[in-house]
C-alpha positions in Angstrom: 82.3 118.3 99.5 80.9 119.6 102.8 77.5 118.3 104.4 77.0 120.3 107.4 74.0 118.7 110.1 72.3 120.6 112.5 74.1 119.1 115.3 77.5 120.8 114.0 78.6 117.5 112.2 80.2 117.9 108.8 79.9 114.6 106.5 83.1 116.0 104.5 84.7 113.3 101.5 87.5 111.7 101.9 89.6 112.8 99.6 89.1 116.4 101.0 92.5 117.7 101.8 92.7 118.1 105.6 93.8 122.0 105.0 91.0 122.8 103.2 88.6 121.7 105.9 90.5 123.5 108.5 90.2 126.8 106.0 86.3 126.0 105.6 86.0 125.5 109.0 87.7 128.3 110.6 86.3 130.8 108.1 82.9 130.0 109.2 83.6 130.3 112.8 83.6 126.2 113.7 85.8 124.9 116.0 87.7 121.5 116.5 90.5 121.0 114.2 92.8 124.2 113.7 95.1 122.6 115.6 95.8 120.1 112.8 97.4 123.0 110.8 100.5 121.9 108.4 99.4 118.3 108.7 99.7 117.4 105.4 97.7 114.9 103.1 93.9 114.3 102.3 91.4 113.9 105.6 90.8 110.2 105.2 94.0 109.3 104.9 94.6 111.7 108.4 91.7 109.6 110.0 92.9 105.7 109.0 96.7 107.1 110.7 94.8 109.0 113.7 97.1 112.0 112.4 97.9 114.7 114.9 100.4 116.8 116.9 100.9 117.4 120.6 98.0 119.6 120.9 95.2 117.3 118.9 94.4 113.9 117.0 92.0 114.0 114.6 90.3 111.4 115.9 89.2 113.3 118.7 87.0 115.1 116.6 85.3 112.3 114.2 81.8 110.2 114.8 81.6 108.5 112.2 83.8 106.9 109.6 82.1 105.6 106.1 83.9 102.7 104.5 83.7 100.4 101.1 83.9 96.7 102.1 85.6 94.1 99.3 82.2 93.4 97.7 81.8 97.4 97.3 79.0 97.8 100.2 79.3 101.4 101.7 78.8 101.3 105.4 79.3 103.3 108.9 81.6 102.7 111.9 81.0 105.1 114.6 83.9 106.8 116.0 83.5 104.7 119.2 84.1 101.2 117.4 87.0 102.7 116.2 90.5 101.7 117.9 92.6 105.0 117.9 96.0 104.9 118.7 99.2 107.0 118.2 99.3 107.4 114.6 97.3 104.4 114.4 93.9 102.7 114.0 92.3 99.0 113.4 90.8 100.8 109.7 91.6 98.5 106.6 88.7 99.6 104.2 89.1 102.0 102.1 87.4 105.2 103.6 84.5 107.5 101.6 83.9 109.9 104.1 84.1 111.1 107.6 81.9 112.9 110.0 83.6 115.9 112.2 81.6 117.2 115.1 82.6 120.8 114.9 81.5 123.9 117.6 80.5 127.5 116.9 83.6 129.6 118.8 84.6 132.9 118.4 86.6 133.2 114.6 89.2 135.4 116.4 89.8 133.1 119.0 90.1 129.7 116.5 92.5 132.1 114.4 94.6 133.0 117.2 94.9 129.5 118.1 95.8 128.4 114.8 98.1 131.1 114.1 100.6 130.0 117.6 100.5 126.1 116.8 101.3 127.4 113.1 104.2 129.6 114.2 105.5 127.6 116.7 106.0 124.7 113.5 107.3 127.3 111.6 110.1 127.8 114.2 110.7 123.7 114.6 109.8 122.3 111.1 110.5 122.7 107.5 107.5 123.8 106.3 109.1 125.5 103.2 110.4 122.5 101.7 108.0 119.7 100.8 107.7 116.5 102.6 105.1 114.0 103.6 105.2 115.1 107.4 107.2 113.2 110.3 108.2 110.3 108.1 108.8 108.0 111.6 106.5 107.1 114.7 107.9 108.5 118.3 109.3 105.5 120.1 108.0 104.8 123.4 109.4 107.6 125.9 111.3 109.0 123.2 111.5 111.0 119.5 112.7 109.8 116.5 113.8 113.3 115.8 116.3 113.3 118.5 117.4 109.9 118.0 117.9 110.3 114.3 120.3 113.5 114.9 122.2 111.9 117.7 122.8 109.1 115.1 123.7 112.4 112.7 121.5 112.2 110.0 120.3 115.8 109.9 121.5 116.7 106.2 121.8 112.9 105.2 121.0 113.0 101.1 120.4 110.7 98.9 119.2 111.8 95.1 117.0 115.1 96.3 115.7 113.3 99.3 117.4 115.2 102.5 117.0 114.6 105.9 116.2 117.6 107.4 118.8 119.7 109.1 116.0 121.6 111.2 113.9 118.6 112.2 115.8 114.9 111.7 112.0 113.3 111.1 111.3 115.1 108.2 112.5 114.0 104.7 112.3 117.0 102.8 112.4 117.4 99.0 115.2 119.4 97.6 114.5 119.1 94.6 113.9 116.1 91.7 113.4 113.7 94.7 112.3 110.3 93.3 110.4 107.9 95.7 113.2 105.6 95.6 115.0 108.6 97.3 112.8 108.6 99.8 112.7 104.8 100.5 116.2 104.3 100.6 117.1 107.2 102.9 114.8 106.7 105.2 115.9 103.1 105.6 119.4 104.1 106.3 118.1 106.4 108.6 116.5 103.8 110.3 119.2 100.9 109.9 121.8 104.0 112.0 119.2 104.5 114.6 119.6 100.7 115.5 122.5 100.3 115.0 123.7 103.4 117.4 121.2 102.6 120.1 119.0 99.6 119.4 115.4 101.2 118.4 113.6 100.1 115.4 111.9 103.1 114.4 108.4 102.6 112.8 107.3 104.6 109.5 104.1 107.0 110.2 104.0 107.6 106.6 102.7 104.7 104.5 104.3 103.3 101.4 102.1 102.6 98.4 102.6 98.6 97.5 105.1 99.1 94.8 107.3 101.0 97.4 107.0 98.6 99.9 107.5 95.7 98.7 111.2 97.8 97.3 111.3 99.1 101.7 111.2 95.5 102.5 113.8 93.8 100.0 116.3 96.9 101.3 
């Protein structure tokens, strides 16, 4: 799962959950992504969306980025080559594994950091129900957050889908939550938003093909 260099790069698989790494990391004294703590989903998936929070991207701390092309070819993009962007980059092949250049720090010290961002989360987000992470991209000079609960969608429900009533960008699971749930409140969600102050908001998440192609015909 975890190739570590001598240069401090881990070659860690894709599919890797990105909280596992952060626990493997940390326990071993490395430094460089703690502050990715609560982001949820698998470290791949984190690096093709540039994942991060006020503090950190991910990208900051990858090299290298090992893709499949369409005829099945593995092959290399160095961090550099890659466009990173707010929740965004220009990766479209599916990705195999990732290198993270991670530095020896004090354990104490990478706990301590980890432990605030974690708290201060804890005090903003709804990290005891389960959702899929800010569900919308931050509009230029703005938050979707605060947009969505002037527009009052904090405690908006469809099925056992809810819009959070802690943090408006969350979609939280109450409970029997079907995708479907999901779509359709966060496209009402979104249709509000516009329609109370003219902002498109733009998902962060990303819908498997099924869902949307059933997004778009909403």
């Amino acid at each position: 799962m975890y190739e570590t260099s001598r240069d401090g790069v881990v070659r860690v698989e894709a599919g890797v959950p990105l909280q596992r790494l952060i626990g493997w990391a940390v326990s071993r004294g490395l430094a460089g992504v703690e502050m990715l703590v609560c982001i949820p989903g698998s470290v791949g998936g984190a690096v093709v969306m540039n994942a991060g929070t006020p503090e950190a991207t991910i990208g900051e701390a990858v090299v290298g980025v090992w893709c499949v092309d369409g005829a099945g070819r593995l092959f290399r993009r160095d961090a550099a080559d890659v466009s990173w962007g707010y929740r965004t980059t220009d990766i479209n092949e599916p990705v195999v594994e990732v290198e993270v250049a991670l530095r020896p720090e004090d354990p104490d010290e990478i706990q301590s950091r980890m432990t605030a961002a974690l708290r201060r989360r804890q005090v903003t987000q709804p990290l005891d129900l389960p959702s899929a992470g800010c569900f919308f991209r931050n509009p230029p000079g703005d938050a979707a957050g605060r947009l969505l609960d002037l527009a009052g969608m904090k405690g908006a429900r469809l099925g056992g889908a809810e819009v959070s009533a802690k943090h408006a960008n969350f979609i939280v699971n109450r409970g029997g939550a079907r995708a479907s749930d999901v779509v359709a409140l966060a496209r009402m969600a979104s249709e509000r938003v516009f329609t109370a102050f003219g902002v498109r908001l733009e998902e962060e998440v990303r819908f498997w093909p099924c869902l949307a192609a059933s997004a778009a015909a909403g």
